[in-house]
C-alpha positions in Angstrom: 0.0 0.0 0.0 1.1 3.5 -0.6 0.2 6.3 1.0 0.8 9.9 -0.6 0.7 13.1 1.3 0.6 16.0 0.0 2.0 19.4 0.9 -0.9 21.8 2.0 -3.3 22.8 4.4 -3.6 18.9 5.6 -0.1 18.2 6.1 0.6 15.3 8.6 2.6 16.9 12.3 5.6 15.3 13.4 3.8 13.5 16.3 1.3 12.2 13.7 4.2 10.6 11.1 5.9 9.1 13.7 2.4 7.5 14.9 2.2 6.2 12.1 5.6 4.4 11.2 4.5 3.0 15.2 1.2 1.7 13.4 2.7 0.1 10.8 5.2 -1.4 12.5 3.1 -3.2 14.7 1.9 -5.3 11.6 4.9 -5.6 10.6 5.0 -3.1 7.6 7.6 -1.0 6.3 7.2 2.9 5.8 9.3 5.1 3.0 9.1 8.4 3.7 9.3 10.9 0.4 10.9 14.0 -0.2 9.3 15.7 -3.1 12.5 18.3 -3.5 15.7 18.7 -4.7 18.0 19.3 -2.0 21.4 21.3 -2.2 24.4 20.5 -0.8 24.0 23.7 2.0 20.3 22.1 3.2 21.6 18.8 3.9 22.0 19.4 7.4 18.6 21.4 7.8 17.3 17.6 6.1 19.0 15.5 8.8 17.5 17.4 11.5 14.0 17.4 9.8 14.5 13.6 9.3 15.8 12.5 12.8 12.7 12.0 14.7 11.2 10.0 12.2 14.3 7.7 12.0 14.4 7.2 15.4 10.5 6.0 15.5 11.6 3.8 13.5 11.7 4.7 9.7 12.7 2.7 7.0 14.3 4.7 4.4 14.0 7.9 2.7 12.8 8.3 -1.0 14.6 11.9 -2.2 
C-alpha cells in the first residue's frame, strides 16, 4: 500500500508521522518516507534534522 501526502493545508505533524511508522510497524509493515525536492548541498543538514525524529520511531528509508 502506498500512501501519498501532499503538501498543504492537511499536512501530517511530526507527532502524527511518527504514529504512524508505530502503526505500521506493529503489523509488521515498512514505511518510506518521500521528499518531493531537490536538496542542495547547504540544506543537507537542515534535512538530517527534519528527518531524525522519524528515523528514530523507526523509519525505513527515505525516498529523495
Amino acid at each position: 500500500m502506498i500512501l501519498r501526502i501532499t503538501v498543504g493545508d492537511n499536512d501530517f505533524t511530526e507527532e502524527e508521522l511518527i504514529a504512524c511508522i508505530r502503526y505500521a510497524h506493529i503489523f509488521n509493515r515498512k514505511v518510506y518516507l518521500t521528499v518531493n525536492t531537490l536538496v542542495k548541498e547547504r540544506e543537507m543538514c537542515e534535512l538530517y534534522s527534519y528527518l531524525k525524529p522519524f528515523y528514530e520511531a523507526g523509519l525505513d528509508g527515505v525516498i529523495v
